[in-house]
C-alpha positions in Angstrom: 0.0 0.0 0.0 1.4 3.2 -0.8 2.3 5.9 1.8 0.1 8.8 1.9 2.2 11.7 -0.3 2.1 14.6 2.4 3.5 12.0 4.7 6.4 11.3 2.0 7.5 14.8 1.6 6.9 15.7 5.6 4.5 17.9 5.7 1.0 19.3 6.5 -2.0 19.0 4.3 -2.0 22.7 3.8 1.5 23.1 2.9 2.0 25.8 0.2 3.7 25.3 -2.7 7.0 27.0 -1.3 6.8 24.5 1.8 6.7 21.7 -0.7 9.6 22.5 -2.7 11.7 23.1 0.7 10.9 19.6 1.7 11.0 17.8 -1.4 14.9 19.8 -2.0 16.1 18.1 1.6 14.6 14.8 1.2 15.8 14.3 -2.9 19.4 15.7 -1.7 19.7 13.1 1.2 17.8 9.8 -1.3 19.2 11.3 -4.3 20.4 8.2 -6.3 24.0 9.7 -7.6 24.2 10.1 -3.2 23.8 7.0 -2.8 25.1 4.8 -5.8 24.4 0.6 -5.4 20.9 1.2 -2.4 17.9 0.0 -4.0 16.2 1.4 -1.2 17.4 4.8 -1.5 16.2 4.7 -5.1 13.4 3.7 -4.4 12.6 6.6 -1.4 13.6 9.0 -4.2 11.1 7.3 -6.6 8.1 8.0 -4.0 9.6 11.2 -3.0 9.1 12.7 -6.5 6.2 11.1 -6.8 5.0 12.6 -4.1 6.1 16.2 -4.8 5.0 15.8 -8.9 1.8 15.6 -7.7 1.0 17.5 -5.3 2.8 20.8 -6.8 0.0 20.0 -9.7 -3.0 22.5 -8.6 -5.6 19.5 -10.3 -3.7 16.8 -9.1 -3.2 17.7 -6.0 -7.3 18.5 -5.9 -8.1 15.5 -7.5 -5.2 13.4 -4.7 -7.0 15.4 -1.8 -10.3 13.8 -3.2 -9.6 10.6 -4.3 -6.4 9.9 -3.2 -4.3 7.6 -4.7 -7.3 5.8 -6.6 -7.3 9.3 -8.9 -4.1 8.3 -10.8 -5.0 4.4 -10.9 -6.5 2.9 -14.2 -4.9 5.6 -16.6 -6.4 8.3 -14.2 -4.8 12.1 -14.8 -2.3 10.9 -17.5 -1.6 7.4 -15.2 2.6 7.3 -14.5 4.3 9.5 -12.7 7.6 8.9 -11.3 10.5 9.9 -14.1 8.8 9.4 -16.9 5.5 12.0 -16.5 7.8 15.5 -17.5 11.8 13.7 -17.4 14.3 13.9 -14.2 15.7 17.1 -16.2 12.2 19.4 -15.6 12.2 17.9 -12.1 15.8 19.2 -11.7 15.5 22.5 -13.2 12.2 23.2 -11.3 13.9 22.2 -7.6 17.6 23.6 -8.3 17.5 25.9 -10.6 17.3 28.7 -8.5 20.6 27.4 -7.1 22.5 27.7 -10.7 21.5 30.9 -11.3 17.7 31.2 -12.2 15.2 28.7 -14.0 14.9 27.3 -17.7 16.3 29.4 -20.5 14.1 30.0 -23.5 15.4 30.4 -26.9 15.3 34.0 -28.5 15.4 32.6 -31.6 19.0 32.3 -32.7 20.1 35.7 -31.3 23.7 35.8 -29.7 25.5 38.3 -27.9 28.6 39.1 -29.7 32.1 39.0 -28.3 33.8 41.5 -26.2 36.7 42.9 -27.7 40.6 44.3 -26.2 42.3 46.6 -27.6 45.8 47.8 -26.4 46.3 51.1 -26.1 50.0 53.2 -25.4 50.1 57.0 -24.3 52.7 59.3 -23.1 53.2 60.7 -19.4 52.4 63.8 -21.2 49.0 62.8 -22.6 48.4 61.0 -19.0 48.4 64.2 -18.3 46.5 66.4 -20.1 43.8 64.2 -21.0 43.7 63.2 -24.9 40.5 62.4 -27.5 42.3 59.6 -29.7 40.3 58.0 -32.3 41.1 54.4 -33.3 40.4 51.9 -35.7 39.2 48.6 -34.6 38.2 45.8 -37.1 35.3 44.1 -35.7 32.0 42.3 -36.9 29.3 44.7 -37.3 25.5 43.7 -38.3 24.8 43.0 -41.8 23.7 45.2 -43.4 21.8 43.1 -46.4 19.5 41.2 -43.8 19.9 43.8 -40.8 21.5 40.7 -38.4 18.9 37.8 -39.2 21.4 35.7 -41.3 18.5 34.8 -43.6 18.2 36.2 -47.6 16.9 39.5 -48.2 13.1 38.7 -47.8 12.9 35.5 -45.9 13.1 34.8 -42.2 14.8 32.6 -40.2 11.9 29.4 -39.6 11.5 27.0 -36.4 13.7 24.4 -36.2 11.7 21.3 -36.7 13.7 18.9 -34.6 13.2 20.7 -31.0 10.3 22.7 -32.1 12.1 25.6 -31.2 13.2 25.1 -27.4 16.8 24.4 -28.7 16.9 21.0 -26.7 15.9 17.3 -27.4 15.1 14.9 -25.2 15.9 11.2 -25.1 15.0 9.2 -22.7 17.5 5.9 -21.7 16.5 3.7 -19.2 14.9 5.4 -15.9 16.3 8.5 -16.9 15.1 11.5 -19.4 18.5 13.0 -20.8 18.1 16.5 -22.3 20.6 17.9 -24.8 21.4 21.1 -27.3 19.6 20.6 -30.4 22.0 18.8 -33.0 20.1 20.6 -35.7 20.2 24.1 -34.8 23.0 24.6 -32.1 20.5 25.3 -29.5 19.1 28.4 -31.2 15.4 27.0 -32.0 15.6 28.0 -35.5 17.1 27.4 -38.6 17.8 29.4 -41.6 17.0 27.6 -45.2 18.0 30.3 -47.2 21.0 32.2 -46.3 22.0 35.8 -47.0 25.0 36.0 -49.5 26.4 38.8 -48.1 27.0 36.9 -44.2 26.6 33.6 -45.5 23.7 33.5 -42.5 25.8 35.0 -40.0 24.1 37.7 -39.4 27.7 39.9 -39.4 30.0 40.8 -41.7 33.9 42.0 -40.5 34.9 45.5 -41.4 37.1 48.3 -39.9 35.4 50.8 -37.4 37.2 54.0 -36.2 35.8 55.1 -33.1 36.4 58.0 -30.2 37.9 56.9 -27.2 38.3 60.0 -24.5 40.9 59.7 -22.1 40.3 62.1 -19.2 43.4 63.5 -17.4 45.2 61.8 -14.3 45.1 58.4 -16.0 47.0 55.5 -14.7 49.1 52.7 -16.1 46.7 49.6 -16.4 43.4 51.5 -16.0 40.7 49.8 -18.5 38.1 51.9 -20.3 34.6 50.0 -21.3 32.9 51.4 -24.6 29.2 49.7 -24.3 28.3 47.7 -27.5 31.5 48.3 -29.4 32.4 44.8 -29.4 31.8 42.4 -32.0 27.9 42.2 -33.6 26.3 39.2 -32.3 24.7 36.6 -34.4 21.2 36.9 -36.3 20.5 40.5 -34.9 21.9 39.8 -31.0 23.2 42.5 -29.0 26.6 43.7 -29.7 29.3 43.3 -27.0 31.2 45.4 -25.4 34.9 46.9 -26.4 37.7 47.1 -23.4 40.2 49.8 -24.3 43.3 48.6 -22.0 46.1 51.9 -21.0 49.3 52.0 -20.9 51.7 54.3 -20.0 55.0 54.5 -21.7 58.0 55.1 -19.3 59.3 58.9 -19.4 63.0 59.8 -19.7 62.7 62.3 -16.8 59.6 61.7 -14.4 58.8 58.5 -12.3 54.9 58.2 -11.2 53.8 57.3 -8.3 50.4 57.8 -7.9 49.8 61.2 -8.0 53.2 62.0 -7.1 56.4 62.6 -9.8 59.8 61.8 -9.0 62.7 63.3 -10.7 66.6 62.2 -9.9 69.1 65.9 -10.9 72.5 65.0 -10.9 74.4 68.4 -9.2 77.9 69.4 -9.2 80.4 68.2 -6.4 80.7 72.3 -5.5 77.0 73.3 -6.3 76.1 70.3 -3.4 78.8 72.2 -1.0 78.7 75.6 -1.6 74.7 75.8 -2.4 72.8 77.1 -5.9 70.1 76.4 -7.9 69.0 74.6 -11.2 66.0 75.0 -13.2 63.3 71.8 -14.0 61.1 71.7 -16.8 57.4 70.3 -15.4 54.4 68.7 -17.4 52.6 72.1 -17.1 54.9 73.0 -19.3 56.8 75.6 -17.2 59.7 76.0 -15.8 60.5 75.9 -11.4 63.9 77.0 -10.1 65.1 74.6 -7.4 67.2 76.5 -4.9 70.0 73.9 -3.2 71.3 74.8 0.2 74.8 74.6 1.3 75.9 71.1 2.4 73.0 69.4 0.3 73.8 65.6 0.9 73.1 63.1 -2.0 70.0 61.8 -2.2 68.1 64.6 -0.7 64.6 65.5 -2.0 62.9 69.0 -2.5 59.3 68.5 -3.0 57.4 70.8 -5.5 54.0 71.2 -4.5 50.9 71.0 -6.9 53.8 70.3 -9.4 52.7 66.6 -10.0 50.1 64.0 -12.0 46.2 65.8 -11.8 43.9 63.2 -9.8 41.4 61.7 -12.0 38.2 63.0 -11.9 38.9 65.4 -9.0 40.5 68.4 -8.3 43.1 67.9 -7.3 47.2 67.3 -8.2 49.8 65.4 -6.7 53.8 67.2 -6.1 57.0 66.6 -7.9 59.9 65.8 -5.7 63.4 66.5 -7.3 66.6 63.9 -5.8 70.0 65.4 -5.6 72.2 63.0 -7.4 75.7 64.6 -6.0 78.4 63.9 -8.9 81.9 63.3 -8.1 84.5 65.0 -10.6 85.8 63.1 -12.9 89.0 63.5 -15.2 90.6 66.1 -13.3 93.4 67.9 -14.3 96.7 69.0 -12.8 95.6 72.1 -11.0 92.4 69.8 -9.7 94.1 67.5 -8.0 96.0 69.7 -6.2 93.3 71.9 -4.8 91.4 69.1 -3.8 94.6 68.0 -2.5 94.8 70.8 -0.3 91.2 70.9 0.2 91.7 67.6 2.0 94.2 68.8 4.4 92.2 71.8 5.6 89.0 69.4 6.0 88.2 68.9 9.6 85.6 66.3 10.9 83.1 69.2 10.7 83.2 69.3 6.9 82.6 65.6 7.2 80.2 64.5 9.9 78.8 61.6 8.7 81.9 59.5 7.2 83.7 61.1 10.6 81.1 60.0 12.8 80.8 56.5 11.0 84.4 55.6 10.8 84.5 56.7 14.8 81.7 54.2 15.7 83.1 51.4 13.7 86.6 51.8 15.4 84.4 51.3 18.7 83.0 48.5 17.5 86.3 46.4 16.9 88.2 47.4 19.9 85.1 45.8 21.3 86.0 42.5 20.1 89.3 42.7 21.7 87.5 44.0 25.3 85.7 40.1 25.3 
């Protein structure tokens, strides 16, 4: 005798339909068959399970069950079988999980396929990073026929329903306990076929051509930064939507200026003498002006003078980063005669004062050995 079908599934009589599919989702998870390979008994729990839940998420099956019970489906009653075979393990599937993979059954639209995106490499200057720059480029790329405005079909015909799925783009064949569904082999899953092709696309819909386009670049860009141009990609097929085109930046090094963010970084190599006795230099900037860059007396190597407001603009705000200049201090090179000798000299009027670091270095590593011999 068969077990009464709310009973099955777990719940009450007046369960609603999201109740059932809750109960029917736990109970086929833990029985499923592929769970559970080699127990007969599972399979058959799963068997009654979706028996159970096929007919009770039926509004007149479950009225005529509620009735009649299980006498209503005996003697070819309400279509007779149930089980696999009344609507195939693949609708029971797609009903129950779908929602888990990301939404229910997919219709065809008739053929219509979004087209490709597209990448296309782009290289500007630090200079037009800078500024901002309109470029235009050219980018060959399907585009929609124009003979049969994206259908693929001739001039005055249309694309017809493919006879093999009837237009749902799948077939079903059932083997064994199972109902396997499939992409059509006839129409690639699109639900429709075309008979007479247009010359033009040879029923692709597209056709490949050249396209120059706009692309702004706003100012403050950065290495790496991708710009999206909706529905420049490639046309899709038989009259789908376009996709989309991915312009991808990059930003050739500069022979002066190192970037940072915002920020610009310059190295200056100075003069031995400038670095001691103090002066200044003069730095071109991506303004396009000129800045004067006063060095002190005793500037060290390596040390940075920051120019405010003098750096990369921020994109889409405003505001700018600074430039900071590095003293490079140069040693002389190639001296001659009379060099030698003044530096010469130079080196016996030095004191440790003229030299506080190396003094001060030397002093603490002198320490530092005579430690050794202290152990």
């Amino acid at each position: 005798m068969k077990a009464d079908f709310y009973e099955t599934l777990g719940v009450q009589k007046g369960a609603d339909e999201k109740e059932l599919k809750v109960a029917f989702r736990k109970l086929a998870m833990q029985f499923h068959p592929d769970r559970n390979p080699g127990d007969h008994s599972c399979e058959h729990k799963f068997k009654e399970i979706n028996e159970a839940y096929e007919t009770l998420k039926d509004p007149q099956k479950r009225a005529a069950y509620d009735r009649f019970g299980h006498a209503a489906f005996e003697n070819g009653g309400m279509n007779g079988a149930h089980g696999f075979a009344a609507g195939g393990f693949a609708d029971i599937f797609e009903d129950i999980f779908g929602d888990m993979m990301g939404g229910g059954r997919r219709r065809s639209s008739g053929g219509r396929e979004r087209g490709a995106d597209l990448r296309y490499n782009m290289e500007i200057t630090l200079e037009e990073a800078y500024t901002g720059k309109t470029a235009q480029i050219h980018v060959p790329a399907s585009v929609s026929c124009t003979d049969c405005s994206g259908s693929g079909a001739k001039p005055g015909t249309q694309p017809v329903t493919c006879t093999m799925c009837g237009g749902h783009g799948k077939v079903r064949a059932s083997q064994g306990f199972f109902s396997i569904e499939r992409t059509c082999p006839t129409c690639q899953g699109r639900g429709t076929t075309i008979k007479d092709p247009c010359p033009k696309c040879s029923g692709q819909g597209r056709t490949v051509e050249e396209r120059s386009l706009s692309v702004n670049i706003p100012a403050g860009i950065e290495d790496g930064t991708r710009i999206r141009l909706a529905n420049e990609g490639e046309a899709g097929l038989r009259g789908g939507p376009s996709g989309d085109l991915y312009i991808f930046l990059s930003v050739k090094p500069h022979e002066f200026f190192q970037r940072d963010g915002a920020d610009l970084y310059c190295k200056v190599p100075i003069s031995m003498t400038t670095a001691a006795l103090g002066g200044s230099f003069e730095v071109a900037t991506l303004d396009g002006t000129q800045t004067r860059v006063k060095v002190p007396e005793g500037t060290q190597n390596g040390r940075q003078f920051r120019l405010k407001g003098k750096g990369m603009p921020v994109l889409r705000q405003h505001q700018v980063g600074d430039l900071y200049i590095q003293t490079a201090v140069e040693t002389p090179q190639s001296l001659s005669k009379r060099q030698r000798e003044l530096l010469e000299e130079f080196e016996k009027l030095s004191s440790t004062e003229n030299s506080p670091q190396s003094s001060g270095f030397f002093s603490r590593m002198k320490d530092f050995f005579e430690s050794f011999g202290e152990r």
